[in-house]
C-alpha positions in Angstrom: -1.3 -21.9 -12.5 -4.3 -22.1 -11.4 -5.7 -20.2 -7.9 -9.2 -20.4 -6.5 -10.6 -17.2 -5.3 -14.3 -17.0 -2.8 -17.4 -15.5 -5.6 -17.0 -12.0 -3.6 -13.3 -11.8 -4.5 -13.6 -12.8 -8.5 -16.7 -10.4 -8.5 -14.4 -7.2 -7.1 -11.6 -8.3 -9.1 -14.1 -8.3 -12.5 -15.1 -5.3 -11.3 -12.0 -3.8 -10.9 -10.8 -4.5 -14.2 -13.5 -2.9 -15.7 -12.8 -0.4 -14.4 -9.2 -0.1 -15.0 -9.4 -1.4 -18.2 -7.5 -4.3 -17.8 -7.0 -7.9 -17.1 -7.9 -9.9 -14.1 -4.8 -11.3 -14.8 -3.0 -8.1 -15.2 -4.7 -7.3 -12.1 -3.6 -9.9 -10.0 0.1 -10.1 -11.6 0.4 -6.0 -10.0 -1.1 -6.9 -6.9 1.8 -9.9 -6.4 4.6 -6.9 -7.7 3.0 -4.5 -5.0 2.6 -6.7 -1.9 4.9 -10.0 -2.0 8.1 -8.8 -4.6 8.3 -5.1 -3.2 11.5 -3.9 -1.8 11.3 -3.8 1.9 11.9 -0.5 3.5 15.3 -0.1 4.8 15.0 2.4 7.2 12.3 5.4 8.1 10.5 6.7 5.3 9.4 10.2 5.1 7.3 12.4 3.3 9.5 15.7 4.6 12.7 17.3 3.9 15.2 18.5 6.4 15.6 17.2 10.3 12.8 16.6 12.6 12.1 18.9 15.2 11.0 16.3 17.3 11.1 12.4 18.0 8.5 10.4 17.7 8.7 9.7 21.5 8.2 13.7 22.3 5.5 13.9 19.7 3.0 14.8 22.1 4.9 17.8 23.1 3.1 19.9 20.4 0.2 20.3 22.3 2.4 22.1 25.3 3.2 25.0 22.9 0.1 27.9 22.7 
């Protein structure tokens, strides 16, 4: 396959796998894992445990509280 990429983009993507110590290739082959085969989120993602205290509609409420 071959894929033809504007001189800025090769350049970052050199760059970058100097940096990382890898491949272009290798580079490119995670970024295509990462954006276009990840699983799709099925539902709301969060970063807390246990309920909300508030919707995401009230959220402005905070600022009411002293």
């Amino acid at each position: 396959m071959q894929i033809y990429l504007r001189e800025e983009e090769l350049e970052a993507l050199r760059k970058a796998a100097v940096r990382s110590g890898c491949s272009v290739a290798a580079l490119v082959r995670d970024a295509i894992r990462k954006t276009v085969l990840a699983p799709q989120a099925a539902g709301p993602v969060a970063i807390w445990d246990g309920e909300p205290k508030r919707t995401s509609v009230d959220h402005d409420s905070v600022y009411d509280e002293p």
